[in-house]
N, C-alpha and C positions, 0 to 999 in steps of 0.2 A: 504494500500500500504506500501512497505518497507522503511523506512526512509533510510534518507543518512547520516545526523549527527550524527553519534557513532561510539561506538570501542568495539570491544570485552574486558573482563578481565576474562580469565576463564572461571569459570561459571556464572558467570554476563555479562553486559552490561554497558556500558556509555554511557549517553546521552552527545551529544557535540553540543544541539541547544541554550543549555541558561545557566548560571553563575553556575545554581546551579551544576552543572553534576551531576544526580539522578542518583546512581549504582543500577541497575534493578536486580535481579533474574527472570529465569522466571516466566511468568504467571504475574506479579508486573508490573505498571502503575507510569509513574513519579506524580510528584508535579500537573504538569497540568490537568493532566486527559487524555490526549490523547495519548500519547507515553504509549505503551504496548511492553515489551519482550514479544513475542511468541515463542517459541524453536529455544529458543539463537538469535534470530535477533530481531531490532526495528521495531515495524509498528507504521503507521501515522495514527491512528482510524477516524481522520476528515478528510483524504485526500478526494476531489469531494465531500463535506457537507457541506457547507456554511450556518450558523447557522442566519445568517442577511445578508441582499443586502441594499443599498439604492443608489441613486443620492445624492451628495452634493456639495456645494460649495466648493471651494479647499480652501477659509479661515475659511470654520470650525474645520479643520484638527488639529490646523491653519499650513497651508501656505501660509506665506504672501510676501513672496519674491520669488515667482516663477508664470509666469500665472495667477496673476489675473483675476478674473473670470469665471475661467476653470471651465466644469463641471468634478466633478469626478466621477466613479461608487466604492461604497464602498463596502467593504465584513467583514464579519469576521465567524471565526468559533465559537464554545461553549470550554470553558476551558483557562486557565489562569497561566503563571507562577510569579504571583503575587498574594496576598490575602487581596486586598485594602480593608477596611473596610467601606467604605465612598465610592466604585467603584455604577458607575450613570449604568455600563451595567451588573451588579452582576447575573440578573438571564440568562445571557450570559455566563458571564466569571467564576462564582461560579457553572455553569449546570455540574454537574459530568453523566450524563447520556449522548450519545453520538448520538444527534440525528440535523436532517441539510436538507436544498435541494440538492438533483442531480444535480450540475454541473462539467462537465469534463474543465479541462482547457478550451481551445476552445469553449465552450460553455459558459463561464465568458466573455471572449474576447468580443466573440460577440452580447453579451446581452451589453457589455460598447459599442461597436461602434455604435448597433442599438437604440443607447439612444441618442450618441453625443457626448457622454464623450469625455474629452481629455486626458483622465489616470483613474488606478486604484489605490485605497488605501487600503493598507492592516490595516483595524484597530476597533475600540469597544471594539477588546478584545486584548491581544500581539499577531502579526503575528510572530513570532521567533518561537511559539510551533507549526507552519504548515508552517514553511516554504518551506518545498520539494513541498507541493502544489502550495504556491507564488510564488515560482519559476518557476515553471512551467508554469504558468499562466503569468507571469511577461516576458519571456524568448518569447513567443506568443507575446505578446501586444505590445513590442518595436518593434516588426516586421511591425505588422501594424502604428507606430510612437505614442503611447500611453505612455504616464511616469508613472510612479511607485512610491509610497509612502509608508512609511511605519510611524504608528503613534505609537509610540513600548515606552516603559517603560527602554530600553536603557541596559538591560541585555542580549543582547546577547553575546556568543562566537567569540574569532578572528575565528575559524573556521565558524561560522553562516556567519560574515560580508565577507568573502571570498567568500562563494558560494552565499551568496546575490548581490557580483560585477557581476553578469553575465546580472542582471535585474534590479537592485535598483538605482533610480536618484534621492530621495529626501527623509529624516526622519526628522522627529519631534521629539524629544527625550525628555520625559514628565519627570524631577524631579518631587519629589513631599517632601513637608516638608522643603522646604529649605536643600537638599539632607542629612540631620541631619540622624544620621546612630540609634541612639535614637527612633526615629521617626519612620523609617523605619523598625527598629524590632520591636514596638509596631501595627501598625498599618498596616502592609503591610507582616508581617512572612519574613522579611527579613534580612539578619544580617547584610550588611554593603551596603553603594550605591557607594562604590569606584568602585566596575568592569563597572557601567556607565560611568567614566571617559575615560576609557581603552577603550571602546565602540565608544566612541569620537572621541579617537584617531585612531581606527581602520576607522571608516565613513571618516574621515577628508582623511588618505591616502587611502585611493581607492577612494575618487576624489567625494564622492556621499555630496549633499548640505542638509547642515545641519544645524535646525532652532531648538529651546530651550521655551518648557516651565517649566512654575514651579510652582505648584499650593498652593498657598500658606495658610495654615489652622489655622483661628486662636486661638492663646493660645499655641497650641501643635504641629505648624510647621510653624511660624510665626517670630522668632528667627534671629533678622538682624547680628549678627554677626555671626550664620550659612550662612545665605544669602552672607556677603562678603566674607567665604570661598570658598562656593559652584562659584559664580564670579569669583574669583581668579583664580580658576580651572580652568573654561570655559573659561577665558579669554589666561591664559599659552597654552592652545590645539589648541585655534580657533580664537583668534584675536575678537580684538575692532569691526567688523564688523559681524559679529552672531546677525539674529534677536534672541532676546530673550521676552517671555513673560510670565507674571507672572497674575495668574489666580486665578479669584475667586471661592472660596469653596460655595458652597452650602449641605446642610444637606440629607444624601441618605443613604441607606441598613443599618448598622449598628451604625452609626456616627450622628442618627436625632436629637439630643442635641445637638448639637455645634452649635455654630450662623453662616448663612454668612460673610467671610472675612469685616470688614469696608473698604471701599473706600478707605478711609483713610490713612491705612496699608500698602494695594495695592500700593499706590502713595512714599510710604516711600521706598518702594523697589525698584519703579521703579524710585528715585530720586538717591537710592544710585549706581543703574547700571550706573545711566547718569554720576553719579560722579566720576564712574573709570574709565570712555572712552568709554563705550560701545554707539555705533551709532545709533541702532535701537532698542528701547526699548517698549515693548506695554503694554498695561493691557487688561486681557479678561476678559470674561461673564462679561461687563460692559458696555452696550448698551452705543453706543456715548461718548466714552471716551479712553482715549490711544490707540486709535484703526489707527491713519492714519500716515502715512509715509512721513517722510520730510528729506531735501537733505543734508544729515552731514556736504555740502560743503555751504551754501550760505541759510540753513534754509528754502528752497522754500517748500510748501505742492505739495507732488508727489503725493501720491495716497489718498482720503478721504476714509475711510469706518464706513459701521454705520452695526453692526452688522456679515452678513457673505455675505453683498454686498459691491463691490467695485467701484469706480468712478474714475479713472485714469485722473488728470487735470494736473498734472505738468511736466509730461513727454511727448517728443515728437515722433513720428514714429520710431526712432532709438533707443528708453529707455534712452534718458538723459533728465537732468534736461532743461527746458524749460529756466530758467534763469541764469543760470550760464556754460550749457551742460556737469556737472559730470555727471558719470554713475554709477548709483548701482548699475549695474549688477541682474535686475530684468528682468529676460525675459520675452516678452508679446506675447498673443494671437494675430500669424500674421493678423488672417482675421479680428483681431478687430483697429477700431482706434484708435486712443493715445486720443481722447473725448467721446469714448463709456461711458453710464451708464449700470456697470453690472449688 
């Protein structure tokens, strides 16, 4: 199908779905693998080819301040504007060959409603390099009252996050390295992580809820005074009230020498968020640990979770704290009650 993100230059093309803008000639394929000029226009090689489906928890994403124990239906295609060396979905997001299942929009839809789902997430691989599909798909689903997620590496285009307002209610925006721009070119073919901030700020004004992780690797992006710049950042865009969470490395694709992150580490970053104001700070892929949410106002445990279940004890039918009635501003699954075990 013909994409929407680009511009002519002549005898080229521009990609306008992600940071890099890949100048195309014909016949020539971006960075991703999926954007092909075809005579003079962009096509979207994975539009209706969904490379992985699954059902998940909406805090494996993580989303952890939105719907608690929502089911989500996930997707992603094959292909990647990123080249993580250490990526857990590599023979996904690394597949240079172009191949997926048959679904049409509407037919995504409703394979999430005949599951249960309460939204789709676009993610495994960046949804930025199919987004004319996610949209499409996204643009159906809020019709039938479905939320939208996107779990994206945080390089897309102002022009992407614009035509993403038509469908997009929630991103995860995945640092990696302690957004160390070092790091980032060694390790990812990237040259800098500043247009992730710019990304930020575009999510932030078009009104779509925005959660922070950062997976922290160590030795070679583990670096706490990168840590409180990338902070600083996030904090000037988004305010003292951004879940953010910092994530443990485990050894994958080309990265199997490196140890997993220590605990340790983990806790050193997640003390120095606490210690410039930030509210809600987690740690992941660390079973029963940093994992549960308490009331900035009065300390109370809101929600326990152990893994990618959640247990809602401290809120009541309305989303406030049961002991002191602050509101985080976490919306809950109506049909569930404020004592479900999810």
């Amino acid at each position: 199908m013909m994409a929407k993100l680009y511009r002519k230059l002549g005898d080229a093309i521009e990609c306008t779905a992600c940071s890099r803008y890949c100048k195309l000639k014909p016949g020539k394929t971006g960075f991703c693998g999926v954007r092909k000029n075809i005579d003079g226009d962009l096509y979207l090689l994975v539009y209706g080819l969904p490379a992985a489906i699954n059902v998940d928890p909406i805090e494996k994403k993580p989303v952890l301040h939105m719907l608690p124990g929502a089911r989500i239906f996930s997707l992603s295609t094959v292909g990647c504007s990123f080249a993580c060396q250490y990526c857990q979905n590599y023979d996904i997001s690394q597949r240079r060959t172009i191949t997926g299942y048959h679904y049409d929009p509407e037919e995504i839809v409703q394979e999430a409603l005949s599951m249960g789902c309460h939204g789709i997430a676009y993610t495994y691989n960046e949804p930025s390099i199919f987004m004319e599909y996610a949209h499409d798909i996204g643009v159906i689903a809020r019709r039938h009252g479905l939320i939208n997620i996107f779990v994206t590496n945080g390089y897309e285009t102002p022009e992407a996050i614009e035509y993403a307002k038509d469908f997009l209610d929630a991103a995860t925006v995945d640092f990696k390295g302690n957004a160390s721009d070092e790091f980032y070119r060694k390790y990812i073919s990237v040259p800098s992580a500043d247009p992730i901030f710019r990304t930020l700020e575009n999510l932030r004004d078009a009104g779509i809820h925005v959660e922070i992780t950062d997976l922290v690797v160590p030795g070679v992006g583990d670096n706490l005074k990168d840590a409180r710049i990338m902070l600083e950042r996030i904090m000037d865009i988004l305010g003292q009230y951004v879940p953010i969470s910092f994530l443990r490395f485990h050894p994958d694709y080309r990265m199997m020498d490196f140890p997993d992150t220590p605990v340790e580490r983990l806790k050193e970053h997640h003390d120095l968020a606490v210690s410039m104001g930030f509210k809600y700070v987690y740690i992941g892929n660390v079973p029963g640990y940093g994992e549960n949410t308490y009331c900035p106002n009065c300390g109370n445990l809101l929600i326990e979770r152990f893994i990618f279940s959640s247990r809602i004890v401290g809120l009541d039918r309305n989303g406030r704290c049961k002991k002191c009635g602050y509101d985080p501003h976490i919306p809950l699954l109506s049909e569930k009650s404020a004592d479900y075990i999810f």
